[in-house]
C-alpha positions in Angstrom: 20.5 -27.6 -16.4 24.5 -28.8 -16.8 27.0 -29.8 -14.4 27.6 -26.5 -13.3 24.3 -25.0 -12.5 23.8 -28.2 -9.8 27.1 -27.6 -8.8 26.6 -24.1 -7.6 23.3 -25.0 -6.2 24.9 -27.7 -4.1 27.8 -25.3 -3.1 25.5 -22.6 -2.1 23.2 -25.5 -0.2 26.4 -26.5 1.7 27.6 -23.1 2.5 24.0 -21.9 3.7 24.0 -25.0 5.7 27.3 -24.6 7.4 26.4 -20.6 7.9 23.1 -22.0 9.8 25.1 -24.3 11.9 27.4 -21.5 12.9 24.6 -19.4 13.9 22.9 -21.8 15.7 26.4 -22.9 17.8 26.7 -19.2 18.4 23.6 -19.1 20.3 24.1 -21.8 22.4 27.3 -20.4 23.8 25.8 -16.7 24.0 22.3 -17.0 24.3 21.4 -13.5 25.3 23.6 -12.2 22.6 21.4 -14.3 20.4 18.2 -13.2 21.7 19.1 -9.4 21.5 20.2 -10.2 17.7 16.8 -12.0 17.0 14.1 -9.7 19.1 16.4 -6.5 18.2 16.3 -7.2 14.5 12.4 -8.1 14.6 11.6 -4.8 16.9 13.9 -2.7 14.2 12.1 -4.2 10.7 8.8 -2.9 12.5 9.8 0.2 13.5 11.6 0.6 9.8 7.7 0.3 8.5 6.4 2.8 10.7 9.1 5.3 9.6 8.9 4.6 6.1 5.0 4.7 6.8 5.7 8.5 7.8 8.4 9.7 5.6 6.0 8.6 2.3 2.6 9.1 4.2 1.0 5.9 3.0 1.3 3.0 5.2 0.3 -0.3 4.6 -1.6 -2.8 7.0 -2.1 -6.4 5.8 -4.4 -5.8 2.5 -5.2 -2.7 3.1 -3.5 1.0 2.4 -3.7 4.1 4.6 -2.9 7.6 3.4 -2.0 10.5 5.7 -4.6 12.7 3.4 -7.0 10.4 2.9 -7.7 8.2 6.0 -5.9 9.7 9.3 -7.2 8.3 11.4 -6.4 4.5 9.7 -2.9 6.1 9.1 -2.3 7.2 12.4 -3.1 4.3 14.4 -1.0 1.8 12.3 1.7 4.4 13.0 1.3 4.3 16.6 0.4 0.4 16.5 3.7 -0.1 14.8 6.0 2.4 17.0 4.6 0.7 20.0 5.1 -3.1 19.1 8.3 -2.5 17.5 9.8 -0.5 20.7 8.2 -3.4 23.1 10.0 -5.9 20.7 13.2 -3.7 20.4 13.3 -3.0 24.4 12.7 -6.7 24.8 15.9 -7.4 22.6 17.7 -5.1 25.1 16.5 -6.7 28.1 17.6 -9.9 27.3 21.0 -8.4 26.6 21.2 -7.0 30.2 20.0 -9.6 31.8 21.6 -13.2 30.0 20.3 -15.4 33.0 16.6 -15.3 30.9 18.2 -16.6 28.0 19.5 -19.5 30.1 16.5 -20.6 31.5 
């Protein structure tokens, strides 16, 4: 490895670092804001898998793998199972966006 290789690693390190601490200031000032950002993003990742579940018809659940043709019922529970946690996590997102005394507390 030369000079310049630890160089960008150490630029990059500092620049993630100060992008972190930025973040994390942010959500101390607007705490709801935060917590829509965090529980919206984690509610919209799961509901991403349960759409790209249904547009390929094969969906995937820890180690295993469910196809519409094959297993249905497998498939169309971890469809469901993932529409419905995703939408509690998603609404929960939203809730803390309407109401920013919870992210106070």
């Amino acid at each position: 490895m030369g000079l310049m290789s630890i160089l960008r690693i150490v630029i990059g390190v500092v620049i993630g670092g100060s992008i972190l601490a930025g973040l994390l200031a942010a959500a101390m000032r607007f705490p709801s804001v935060a917590m829509f950002v965090m529980f919206g993003t984690g509610g919209g990742v799961v509901l991403v898998v349960a759409y790209h579940g249904l547009r390929t018809g094969i969906i995937r659940a820890k180690r295993s793998r469910y196809e519409r043709s094959a297993s249905p019922f497998g498939f169309w529970f971890y469809i469901l199972f993932y529409s419905l946690v995703g939408g509690v996590v998603l609404g929960y997102g939203i809730y803390c966006l309407f109401h920013p005394e919870l992210g106070r507390k």
